[in-house]
C-alpha positions, 0 to 999 in steps of 0.5 A: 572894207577889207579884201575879202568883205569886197569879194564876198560883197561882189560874189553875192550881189553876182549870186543874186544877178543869176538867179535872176537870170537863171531861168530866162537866160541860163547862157547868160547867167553862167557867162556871168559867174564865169566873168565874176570867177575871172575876176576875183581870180584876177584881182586876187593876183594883187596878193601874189607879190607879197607872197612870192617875196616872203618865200623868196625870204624864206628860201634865202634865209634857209638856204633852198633853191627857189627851183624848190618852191616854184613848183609848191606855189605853181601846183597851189595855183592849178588847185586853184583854178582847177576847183573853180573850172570843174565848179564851173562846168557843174554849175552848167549840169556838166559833170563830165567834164567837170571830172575831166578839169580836176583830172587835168588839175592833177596831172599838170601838178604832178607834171609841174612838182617833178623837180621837187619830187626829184630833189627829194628823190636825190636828197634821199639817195644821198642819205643811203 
């Protein structure tokens, strides 16, 4: 079974343990999908590698900073777990702070794609 049919088989036989659970122990259903959220989110880290070395290829063959794509890759890992927590905190009736994970979500990568947003910045003054 392929990577994604795993996940996916994982996600709907968790689906189906809160439901069930849902109505009698509702702190024990969110534990769960919070548990089954960390762990696909761990176990699709494994990925990581090989992507990390394709752009490590990629910056050496066109010549680019790593300290330029570092930032690309940091900020699509905050998205990321930015998405699930604030999906997470909805899933448990609390919208607020849901709202409060994406606005942290967005800060910390404005905050993490500053050198990129620098680099660009000087690669523009230098065209003037």
């Amino acid at each position: 079974m392929s990577e994604v049919g795993k996940i996916v088989a994982l996600c709907l036989i968790g689906i189906v343990l809160i439901l069930l659970l849902q109505k009698s122990h509702p702190e024990i259903a969110i534990l769960l999908a919070l548990s089954i959220c960390g762990g696909v989110l761990l176990y699709s880290l494994s990925g990581m590698k090989a992507i990390l070395a394709l752009l490590e290829q990629m910056s050496l063959a066109g010549g680019l900073s790593e300290d330029l794509l570092r930032p690309l890759v940091k900020t699509v890992g905050i998205a990321l777990v930015s998405r699930v927590g604030a999906e997470l905190c909805r899933d448990a009736n609390q919208g607020a702070l849901a709202t409060v994970v994406e606005t942290a979500g967005a800060f910390s990568a404005i905050v993490v794609a500053i050198p990129l947003f620098t680099a660009v910045w000087e690669l523009l003054r230098g065209m003037l």
